[in-house]
N, C-alpha and C positions, 0 to 999 in steps of 0.2 A: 570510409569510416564504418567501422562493426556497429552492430546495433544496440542502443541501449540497455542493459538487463535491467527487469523490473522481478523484484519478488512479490507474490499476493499471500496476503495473509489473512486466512478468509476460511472463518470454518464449518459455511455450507461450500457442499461440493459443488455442487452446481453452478451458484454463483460464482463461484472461482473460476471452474470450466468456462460459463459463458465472458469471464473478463479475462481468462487468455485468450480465448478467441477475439477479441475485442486486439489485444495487445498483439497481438502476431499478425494480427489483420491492419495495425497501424505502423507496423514493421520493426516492434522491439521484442527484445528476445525474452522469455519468461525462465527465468533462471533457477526460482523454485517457487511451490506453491507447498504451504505448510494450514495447518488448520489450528494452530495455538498461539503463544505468546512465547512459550519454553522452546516449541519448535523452531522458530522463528529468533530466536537467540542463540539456539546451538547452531542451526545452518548462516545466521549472518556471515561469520567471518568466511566460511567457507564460499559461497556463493558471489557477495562481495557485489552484492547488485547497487547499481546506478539510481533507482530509486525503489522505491516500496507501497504498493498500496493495501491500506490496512483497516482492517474492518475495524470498529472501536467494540464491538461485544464478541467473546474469542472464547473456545474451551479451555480449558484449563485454570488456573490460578489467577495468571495476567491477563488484564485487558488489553487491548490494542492501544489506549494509552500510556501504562506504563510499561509495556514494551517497548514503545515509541523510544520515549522518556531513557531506557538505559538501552536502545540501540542507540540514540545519539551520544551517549556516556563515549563511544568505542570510535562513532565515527558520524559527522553529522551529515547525512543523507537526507533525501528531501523523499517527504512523507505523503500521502495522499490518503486522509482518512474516507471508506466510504462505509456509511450508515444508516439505518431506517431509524436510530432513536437520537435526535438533536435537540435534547431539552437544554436549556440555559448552562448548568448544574454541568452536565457533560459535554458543552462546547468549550466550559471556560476553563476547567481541567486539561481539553483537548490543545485547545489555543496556548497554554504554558508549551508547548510542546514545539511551538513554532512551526506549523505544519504548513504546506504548497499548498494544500486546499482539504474542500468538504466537497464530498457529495453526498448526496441524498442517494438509498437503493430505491426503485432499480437503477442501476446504472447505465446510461446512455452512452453512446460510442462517442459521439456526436461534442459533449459535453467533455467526456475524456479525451480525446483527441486537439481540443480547444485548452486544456488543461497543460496536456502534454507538450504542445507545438510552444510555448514560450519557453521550454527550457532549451538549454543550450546540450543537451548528453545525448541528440539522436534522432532515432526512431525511422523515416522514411527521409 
């Protein structure tokens, strides 16, 4: 079985960098890493990843929620919000969204990996 592709959408660099090393270190494949919401729309179809983990505060226009929101419009992929701001107000907007989970940043391998291992698309 090939590895699952996850795209990060995630618009520090950094943190992106450190959560594909996270994902390649847990044996799925990182398909793209985009830093907006608009990016993140025009590369969906093309990439055509297995899942998605998706910052909720994003440059551009959209947030990571309503990107969410009209990537499931196309195709309903299972989301992984991760975030440092989880106030009420933005979890309940998030939760419309029907998401696989929250994480808190920083993000832990540990944490994702325990995340990961109940889907059925892969990974090691």
């Amino acid at each position: 079985m090939s590895p699952a592709k996850v795209m990060i959408v995630e618009d520090e660099v950094i943190a992106a960098m450190a959560t594909a090393r996270m994902l390649k270190k847990l044996g799925f494949d990182v398909c793209g890493n985009v830093t907006s919401g608009e990016e993140a729309l025009l590369a969906f179809d093309g990439e055509c990843p297995d899942i998605i983990i998706m910052d909720i505060r994003l440059d551009g226009e959209l947030d990571g929620i309503e990107t969410t929101r009209q990537l499931k419009l196309r195709r309903d992929v299972p989301v992984i919000f991760v975030t440092a701001y989880s106030d009420d107000s933005t979890r309940t907007r998030a939760e419309a969204t029907k998401p696989l989970a929250f994480i808190n940043k920083p993000l832990d391998i540990s944490q994702l990996e325990h995340i990961l291992s109940n889907l059925s698309i892969g990974g090691k």
